[in-house]
N, C-alpha and C positions, 0 to 999 in steps of 0.2 A: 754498584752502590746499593747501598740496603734503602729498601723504602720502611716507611709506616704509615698506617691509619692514620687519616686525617679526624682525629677526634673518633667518637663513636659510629660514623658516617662510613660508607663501605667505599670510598674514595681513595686510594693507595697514590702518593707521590714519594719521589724521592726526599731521602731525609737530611739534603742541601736543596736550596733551589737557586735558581739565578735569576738577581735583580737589573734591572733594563733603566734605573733611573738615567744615569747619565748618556744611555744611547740617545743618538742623535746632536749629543752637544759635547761631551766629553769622551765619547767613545763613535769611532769611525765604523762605515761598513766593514771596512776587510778588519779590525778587531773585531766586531761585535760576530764575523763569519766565523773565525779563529772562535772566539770562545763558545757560543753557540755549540759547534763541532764538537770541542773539546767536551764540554760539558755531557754531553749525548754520548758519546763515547765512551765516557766514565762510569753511563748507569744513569745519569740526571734525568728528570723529568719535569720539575716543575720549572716554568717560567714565569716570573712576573713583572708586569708592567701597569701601566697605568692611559688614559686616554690622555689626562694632562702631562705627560713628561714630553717634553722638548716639543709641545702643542701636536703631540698625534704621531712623530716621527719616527719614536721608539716602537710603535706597533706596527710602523709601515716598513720598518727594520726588518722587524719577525716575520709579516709578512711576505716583505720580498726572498728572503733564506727561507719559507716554505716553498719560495712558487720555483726558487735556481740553484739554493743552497744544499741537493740532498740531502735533506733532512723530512722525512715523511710527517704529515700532522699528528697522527697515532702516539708518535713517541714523545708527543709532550704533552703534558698536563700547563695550559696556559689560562693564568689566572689575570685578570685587569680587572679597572675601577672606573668608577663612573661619579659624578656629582661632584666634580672640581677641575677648575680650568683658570684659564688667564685670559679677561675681557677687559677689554682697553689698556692695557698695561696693572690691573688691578686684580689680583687674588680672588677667586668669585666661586665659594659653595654654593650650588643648587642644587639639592637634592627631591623637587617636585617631581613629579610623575614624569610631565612630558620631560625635561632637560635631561632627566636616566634614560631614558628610554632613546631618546634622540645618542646620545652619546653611546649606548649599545650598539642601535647600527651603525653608526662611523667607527665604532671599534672593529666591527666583523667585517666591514668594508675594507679597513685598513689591514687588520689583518689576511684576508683572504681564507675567512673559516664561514660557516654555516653555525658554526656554536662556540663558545667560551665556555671550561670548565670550572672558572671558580669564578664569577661575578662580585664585585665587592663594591660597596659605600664607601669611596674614599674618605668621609669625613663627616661626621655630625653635624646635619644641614637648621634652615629654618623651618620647611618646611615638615609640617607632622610625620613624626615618625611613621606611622599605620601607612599614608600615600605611598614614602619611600618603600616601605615593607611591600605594599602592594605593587607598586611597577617589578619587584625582582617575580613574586609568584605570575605575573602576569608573562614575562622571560622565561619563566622555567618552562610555565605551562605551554607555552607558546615550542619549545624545544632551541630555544635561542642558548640556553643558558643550563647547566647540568646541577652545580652546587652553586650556593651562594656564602657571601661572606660582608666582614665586617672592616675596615680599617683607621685608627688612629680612634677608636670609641675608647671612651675610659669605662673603668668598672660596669659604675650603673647603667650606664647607654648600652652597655655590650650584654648586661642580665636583660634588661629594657624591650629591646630588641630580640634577645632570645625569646623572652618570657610569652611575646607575643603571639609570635608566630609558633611557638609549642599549644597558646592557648586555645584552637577554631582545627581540627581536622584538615587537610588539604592544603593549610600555608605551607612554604617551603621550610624548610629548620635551617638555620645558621646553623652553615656547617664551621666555620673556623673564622679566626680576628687574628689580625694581622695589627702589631706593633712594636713599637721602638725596644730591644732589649739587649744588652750587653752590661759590660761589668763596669761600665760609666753609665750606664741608664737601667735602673732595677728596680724603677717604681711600680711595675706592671707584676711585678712580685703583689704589692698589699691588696687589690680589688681585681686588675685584668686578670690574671692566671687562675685566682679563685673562681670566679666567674663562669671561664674558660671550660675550666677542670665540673664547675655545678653542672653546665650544661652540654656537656660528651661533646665539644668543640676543640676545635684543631688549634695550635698556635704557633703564626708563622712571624718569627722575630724578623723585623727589618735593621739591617745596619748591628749586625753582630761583633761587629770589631770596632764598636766606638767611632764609625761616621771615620774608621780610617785610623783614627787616634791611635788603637789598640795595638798595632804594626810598630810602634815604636817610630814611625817616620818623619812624626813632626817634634821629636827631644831635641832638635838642635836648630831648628828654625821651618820656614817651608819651604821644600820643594820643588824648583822646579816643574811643571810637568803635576805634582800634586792638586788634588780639588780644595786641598789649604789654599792652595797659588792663584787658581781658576775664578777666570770674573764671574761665572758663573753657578759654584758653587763653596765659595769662602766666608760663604754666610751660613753656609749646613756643618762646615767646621768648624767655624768661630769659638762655640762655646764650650766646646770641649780641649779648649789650649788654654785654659785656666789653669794657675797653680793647682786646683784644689783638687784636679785629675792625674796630676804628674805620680804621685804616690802608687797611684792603681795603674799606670800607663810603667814603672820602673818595677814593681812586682812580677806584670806580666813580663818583664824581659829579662828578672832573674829567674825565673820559671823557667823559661824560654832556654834561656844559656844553661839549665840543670840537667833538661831534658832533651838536650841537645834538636830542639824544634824552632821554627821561626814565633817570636810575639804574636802575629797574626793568627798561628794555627792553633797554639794557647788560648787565646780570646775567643776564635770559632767552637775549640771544643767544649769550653764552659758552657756555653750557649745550647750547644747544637744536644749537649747530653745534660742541660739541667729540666727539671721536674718540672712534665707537661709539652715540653716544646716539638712542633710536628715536625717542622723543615726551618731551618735558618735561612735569610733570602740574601746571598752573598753579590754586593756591588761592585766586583773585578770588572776594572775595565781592558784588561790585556788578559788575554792567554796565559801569558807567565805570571800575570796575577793569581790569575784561577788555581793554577798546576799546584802551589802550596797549597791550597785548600782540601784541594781532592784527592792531595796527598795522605792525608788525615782518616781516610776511609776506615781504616784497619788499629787506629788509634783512640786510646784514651788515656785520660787525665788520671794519675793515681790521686785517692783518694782525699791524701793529706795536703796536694796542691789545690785539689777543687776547695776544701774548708778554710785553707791559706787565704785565698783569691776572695772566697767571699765576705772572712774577715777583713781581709782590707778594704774592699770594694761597698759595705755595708751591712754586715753582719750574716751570721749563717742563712740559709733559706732555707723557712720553716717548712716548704714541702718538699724538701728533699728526702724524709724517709719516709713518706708517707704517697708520694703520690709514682704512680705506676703507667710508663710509658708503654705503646704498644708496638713495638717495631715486628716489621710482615717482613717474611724474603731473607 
């Protein structure tokens, strides 16, 4: 698998990564071994998780497949987040000093590392930004933590935050933001990407095939076995089984049927090759999930389908000729 530069940063990951949300609740050990493997195998390198997914489970996943799973630590690039959890049954950002910092070591606990190479702010906290800024260069400096990052910040939080830590010598730089981006969500087109793109940062789209949508899997109801289905997460699909995505959900599957590819591998390559983007962070939760994806290595979108897609999906994207990706390898 080809990597690229994570933004202007000398950080090289692979240019898919693999997301871990539903480890631990929708996805089993012996899948999440299977893909893990698969994925490594392929060329992959980045991994990302979270400390709040399935309350820590998903990082104890990865950990355990470092410590029995032949898979060496070297060969991934594992990125997590900190500043968001589930306290008493209720949703709870804290992004203060101590609660990152506490939530860094039970990351490196769970995983069984000495270091994390992409540290990321899950989420625009209460607390002042500058504190938050400061527990990561305190991580970095400390050797806890290699590069740091940003996720689900809109525009100005993610300039905000940059602007910062560029402004004092010795803060860490925001190396890459992490959010929502596919051909049902392409808001991070108007302020995130520009931002992005101002401050030589990385961007790593989460949920690149429409939270699933994009697959064409949920056109005729759901699933069985699908995360439409799932008590656990039929609320992260919800909004996207509205009319008003069927248009852009039947595009991608006449695309799909032209080009003799699955709708899923349509939806990832828009993504994964539009203007700016570092790595896509792909939510398979089977192996044979994955195997379409990585199938797409060696693939691209002709021209006039990528301009098709984006007319349907919201008009053309105005940094598509302008802005210049850096693929290494």
């Amino acid at each position: 698998m080809k990597k690229r530069a994570a933004g202007v940063s000398g950080l090289q990951v692979s240019r898919l990564g693999l997301g871990t949300l539903t480890w631990g609740r929708e996805t089993r050990m012996e899948d999440a071994t299977g893909l893990l493997r698969a994925f490594v195998a392929a060329g992959g390198s980045l991994v990302d998780t979270a400390a709040a997914y399935a309350a820590g489970d998903a990082e104890r996943m990865i950990g355990r497949l470092l410590r029995t799973g032949g898979i060496a630590r070297d060969e991934l690039v594992i990125a997590t987040k900190a500043g968001f959890g589930i306290r008493d049954g209720q949703r709870v950002v804290d992004t203060s000093r101590g609660a990152l910092l506490a939530d860094l070591q039970s990351s490196l606990r769970r995983l069984g590392t000495d270091h994390i190479d992409i540290w990321q702010l899950h989420a625009w906290g209460q607390a002042p930004l500058e504190e938050s800024l400061a527990a990561i260069d305190t991580a970095v400096g400390s050797g806890m933590v290699r590069y740091a990052g940003v996720s689900n910040f809109v525009g100005w939080q993610t300039a905000q935050a940059a602007t910062w830590q560029a402004a004092f010598p010795g803060r860490t730089p925001i190396t890459c933001a992490q959010v929502e981006y596919s051909l049902l969500a392409r808001r991070a087109e108007v302020e995130v990407i520009p931002a992005v793109r101002a401050f030589g940062m990385g961007l790593l789209p989460w949920s690149p095939v429409g939270r699933g949508v994009l697959t064409g899997k949920y056109r005729t109801g759901r699933p069985r076995g699908s995360r439409g289905a799932s008590q656990h997460f039929a609320w992260f699909v919800e909004p996207y089984l509205e009319p008003r995505s069927r248009a852009v959900v039947d595009a991608v599957a006449t695309a799909a049927d032209g080009l003799d590819l699955t709708p899923g591998q349509v939806a990832l390559l828009w993504v994964r090759d539009a203007p700016g983007v570092t790595a896509p962070l792909l939510g398979a939760r089977t192996a044979a999930q994955l195997e379409q994806f990585l199938a797409t290595e060696e693939l691209e979108l002709p021209a006039e389908i990528t301009a098709a897609l984006d007319d349907i999906s919201g008009g053309p994207n105005a940094g598509r000729d302008t802005y210049e990706t850096a693929p290494i390898g």
